[in-house]
C-alpha positions as a Markdown table, in Angstrom:
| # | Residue | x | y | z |
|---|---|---|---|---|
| 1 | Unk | -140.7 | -118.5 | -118.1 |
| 2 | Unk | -144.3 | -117.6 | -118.8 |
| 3 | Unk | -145.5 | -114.3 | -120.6 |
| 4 | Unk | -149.0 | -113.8 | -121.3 |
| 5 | Unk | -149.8 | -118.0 | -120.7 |
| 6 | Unk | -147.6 | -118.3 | -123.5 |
| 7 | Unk | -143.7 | -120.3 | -122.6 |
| 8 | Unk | -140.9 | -118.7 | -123.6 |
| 9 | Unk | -137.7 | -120.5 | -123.8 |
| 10 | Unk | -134.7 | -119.0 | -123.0 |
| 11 | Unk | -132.0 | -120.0 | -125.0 |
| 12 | Unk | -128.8 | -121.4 | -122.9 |
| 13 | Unk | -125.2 | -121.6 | -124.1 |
| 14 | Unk | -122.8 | -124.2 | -122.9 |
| 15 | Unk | -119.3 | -122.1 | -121.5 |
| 16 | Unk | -116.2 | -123.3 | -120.7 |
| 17 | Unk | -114.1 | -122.1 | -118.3 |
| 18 | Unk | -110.1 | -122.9 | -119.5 |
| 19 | Unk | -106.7 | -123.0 | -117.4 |
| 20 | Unk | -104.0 | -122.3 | -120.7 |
| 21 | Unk | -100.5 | -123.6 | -119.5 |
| 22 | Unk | -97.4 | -122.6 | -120.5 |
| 23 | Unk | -94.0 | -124.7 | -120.6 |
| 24 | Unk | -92.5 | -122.6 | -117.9 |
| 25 | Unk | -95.2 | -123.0 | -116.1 |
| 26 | Unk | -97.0 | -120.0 | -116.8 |
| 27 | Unk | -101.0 | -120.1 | -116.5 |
| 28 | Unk | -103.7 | -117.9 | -118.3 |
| 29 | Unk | -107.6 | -118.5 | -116.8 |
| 30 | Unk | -110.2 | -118.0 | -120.2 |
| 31 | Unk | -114.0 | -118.6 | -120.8 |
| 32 | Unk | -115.2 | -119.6 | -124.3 |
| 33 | Unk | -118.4 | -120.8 | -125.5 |
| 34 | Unk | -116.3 | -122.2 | -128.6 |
| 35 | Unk | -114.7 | -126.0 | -128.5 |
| 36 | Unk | -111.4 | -125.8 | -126.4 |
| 37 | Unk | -109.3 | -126.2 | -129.8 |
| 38 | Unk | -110.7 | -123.4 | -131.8 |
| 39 | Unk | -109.4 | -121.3 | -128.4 |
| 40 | Unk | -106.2 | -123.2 | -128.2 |
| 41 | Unk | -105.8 | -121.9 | -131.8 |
| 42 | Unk | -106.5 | -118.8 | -131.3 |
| 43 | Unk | -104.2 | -118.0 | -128.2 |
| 44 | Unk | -101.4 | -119.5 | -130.6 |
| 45 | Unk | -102.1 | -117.5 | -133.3 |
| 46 | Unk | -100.1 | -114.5 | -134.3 |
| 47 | Unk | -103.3 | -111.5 | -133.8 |
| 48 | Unk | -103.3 | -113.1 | -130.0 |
| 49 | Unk | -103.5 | -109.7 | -128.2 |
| 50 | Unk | -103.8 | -111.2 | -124.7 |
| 51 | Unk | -101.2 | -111.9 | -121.8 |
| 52 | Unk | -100.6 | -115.4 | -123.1 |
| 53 | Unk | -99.2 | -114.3 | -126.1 |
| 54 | Unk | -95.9 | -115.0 | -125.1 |
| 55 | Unk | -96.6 | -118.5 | -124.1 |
| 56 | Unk | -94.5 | -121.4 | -125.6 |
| 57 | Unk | -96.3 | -124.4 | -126.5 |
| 58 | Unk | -99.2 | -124.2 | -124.3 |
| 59 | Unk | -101.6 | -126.6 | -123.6 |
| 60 | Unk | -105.3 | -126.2 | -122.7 |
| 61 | Unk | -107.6 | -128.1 | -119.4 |
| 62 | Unk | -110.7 | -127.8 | -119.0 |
| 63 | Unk | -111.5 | -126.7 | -115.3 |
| 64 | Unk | -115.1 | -126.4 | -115.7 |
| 65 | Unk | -118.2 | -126.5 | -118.1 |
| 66 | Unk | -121.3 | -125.0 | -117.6 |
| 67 | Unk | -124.8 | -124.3 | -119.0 |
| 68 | Unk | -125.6 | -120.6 | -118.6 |
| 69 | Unk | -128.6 | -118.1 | -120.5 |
| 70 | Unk | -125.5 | -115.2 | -120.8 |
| 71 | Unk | -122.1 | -114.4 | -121.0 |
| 72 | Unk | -122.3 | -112.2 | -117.8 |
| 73 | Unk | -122.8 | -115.7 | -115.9 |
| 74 | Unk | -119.4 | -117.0 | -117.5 |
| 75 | Unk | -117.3 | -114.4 | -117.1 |
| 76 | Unk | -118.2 | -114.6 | -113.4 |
| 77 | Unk | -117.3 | -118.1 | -112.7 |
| 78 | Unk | -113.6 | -117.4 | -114.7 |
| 79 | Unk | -113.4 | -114.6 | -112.6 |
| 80 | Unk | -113.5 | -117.1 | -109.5 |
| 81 | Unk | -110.9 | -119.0 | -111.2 |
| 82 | Unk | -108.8 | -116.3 | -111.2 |
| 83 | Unk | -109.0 | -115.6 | -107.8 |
| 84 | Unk | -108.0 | -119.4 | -106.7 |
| 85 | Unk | -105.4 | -119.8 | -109.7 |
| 86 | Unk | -102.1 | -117.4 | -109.9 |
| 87 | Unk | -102.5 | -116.7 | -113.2 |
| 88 | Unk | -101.0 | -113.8 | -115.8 |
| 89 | Unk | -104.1 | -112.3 | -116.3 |
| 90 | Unk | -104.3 | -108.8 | -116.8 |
| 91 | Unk | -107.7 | -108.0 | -117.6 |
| 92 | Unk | -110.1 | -109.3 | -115.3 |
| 93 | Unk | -113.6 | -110.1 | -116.0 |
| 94 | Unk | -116.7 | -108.2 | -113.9 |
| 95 | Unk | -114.4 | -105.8 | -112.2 |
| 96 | Unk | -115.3 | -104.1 | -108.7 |
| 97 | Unk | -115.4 | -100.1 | -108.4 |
| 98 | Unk | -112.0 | -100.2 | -107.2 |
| 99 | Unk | -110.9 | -102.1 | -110.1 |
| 100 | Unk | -112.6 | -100.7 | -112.1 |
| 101 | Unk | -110.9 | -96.6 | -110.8 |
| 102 | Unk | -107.5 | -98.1 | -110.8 |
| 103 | Unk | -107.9 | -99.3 | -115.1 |
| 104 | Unk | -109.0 | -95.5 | -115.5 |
| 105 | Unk | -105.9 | -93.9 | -113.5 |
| 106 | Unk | -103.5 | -96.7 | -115.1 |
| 107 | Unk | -104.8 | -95.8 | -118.7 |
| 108 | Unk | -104.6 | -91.6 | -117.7 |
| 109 | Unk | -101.0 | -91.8 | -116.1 |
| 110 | Unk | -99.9 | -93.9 | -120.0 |
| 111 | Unk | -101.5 | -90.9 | -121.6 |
| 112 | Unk | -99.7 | -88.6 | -119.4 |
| 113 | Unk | -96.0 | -90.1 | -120.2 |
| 114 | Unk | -97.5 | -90.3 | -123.8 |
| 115 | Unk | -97.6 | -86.7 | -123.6 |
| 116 | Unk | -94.8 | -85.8 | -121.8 |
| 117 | Unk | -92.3 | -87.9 | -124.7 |
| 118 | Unk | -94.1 | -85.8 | -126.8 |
| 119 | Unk | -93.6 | -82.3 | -125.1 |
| 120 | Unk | -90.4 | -83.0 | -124.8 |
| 121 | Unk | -89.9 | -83.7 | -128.7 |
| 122 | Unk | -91.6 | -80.5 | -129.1 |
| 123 | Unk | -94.1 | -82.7 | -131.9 |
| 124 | Unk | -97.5 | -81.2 | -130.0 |
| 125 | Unk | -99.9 | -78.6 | -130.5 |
| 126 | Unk | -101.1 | -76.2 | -127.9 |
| 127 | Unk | -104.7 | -78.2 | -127.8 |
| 128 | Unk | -102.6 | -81.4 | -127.0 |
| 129 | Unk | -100.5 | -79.8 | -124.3 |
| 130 | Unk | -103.7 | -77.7 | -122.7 |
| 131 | Unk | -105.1 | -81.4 | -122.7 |
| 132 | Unk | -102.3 | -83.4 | -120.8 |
| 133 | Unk | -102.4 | -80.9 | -117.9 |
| 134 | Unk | -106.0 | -81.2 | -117.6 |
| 135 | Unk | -105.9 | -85.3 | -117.6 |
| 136 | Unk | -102.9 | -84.8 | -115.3 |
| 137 | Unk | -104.8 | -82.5 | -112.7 |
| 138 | Unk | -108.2 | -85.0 | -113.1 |
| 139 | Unk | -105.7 | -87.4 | -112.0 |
| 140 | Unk | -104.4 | -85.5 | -109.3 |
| 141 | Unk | -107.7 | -84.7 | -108.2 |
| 142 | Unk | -109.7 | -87.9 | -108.4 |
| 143 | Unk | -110.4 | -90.3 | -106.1 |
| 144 | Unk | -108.8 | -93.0 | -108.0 |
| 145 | Unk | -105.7 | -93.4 | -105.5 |
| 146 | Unk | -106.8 | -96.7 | -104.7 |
| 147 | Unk | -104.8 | -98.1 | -106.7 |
């Protein structure tokens, strides 16, 4: 790349794209630009927040590695994994508009039955209940039933 007949590099990161196996045959589809151990650790450790937190004694493959100037690039190319691989995955890299409507009406309709446990243990304020309806009827009233 040339700006001003000077060369600028760009810098390029090597990613991995990861298949994470399970003993019951359970498989989780991950990028990392870190070595495949360090991520093996960290799906075992104890803060894992992801969907293979449940896995016993997984082991890691490397499907693919790549050179690439951003993580965008990465995330794509696991994203293809996922749709070859049946996987656990719940969070999906680069989602489409539809995916990305249905997250918003899955993550409304937990606040509503937040809210309604709450209304019926009486533990809310009126600014809290006033709020619930108006997420419900956004709901309601959005075009995210495409999920």
């Amino acid at each position: 790349m040339e700006r001003s007949g000077k060369s600028v590099s760009v810098k390029k990161m090597t990613g991995k794209i990861y298949k994470l196996t399970c003993e019951t045959g359970k498989i989780y589809i991950g990028s990392t630009s870190r070595t495949l151990n360090k991520r093996l650790q960290e799906h075992k450790s104890l803060k894992n927040n992801c969907s293979s937190k449940d896995f016993i004694n997984p082991s890691i493959e490397l499907l693919e590695e790549i050179e690439t100037e951003n993580r965008e690039e990465l995330r794509k190319k696991e994203r293809e994994y996922m749709e070859k691989i049946i996987c656990v995955n719940k969070n999906k890299p680069i989602c489409n508009e539809n995916e990305k409507k249905c997250f918003y009406c899955n993550k409304i309709l937990l606040k509503e039955e937040f809210y309604k446990v709450k209304i019926s243990t009486k533990v809310i304020g009126m600014a809290e209940f006033l709020l619930y309806f108006y997420l419900r009827d956004s709901v309601r009233n959005s075009e995210a039933d495409v999920c």
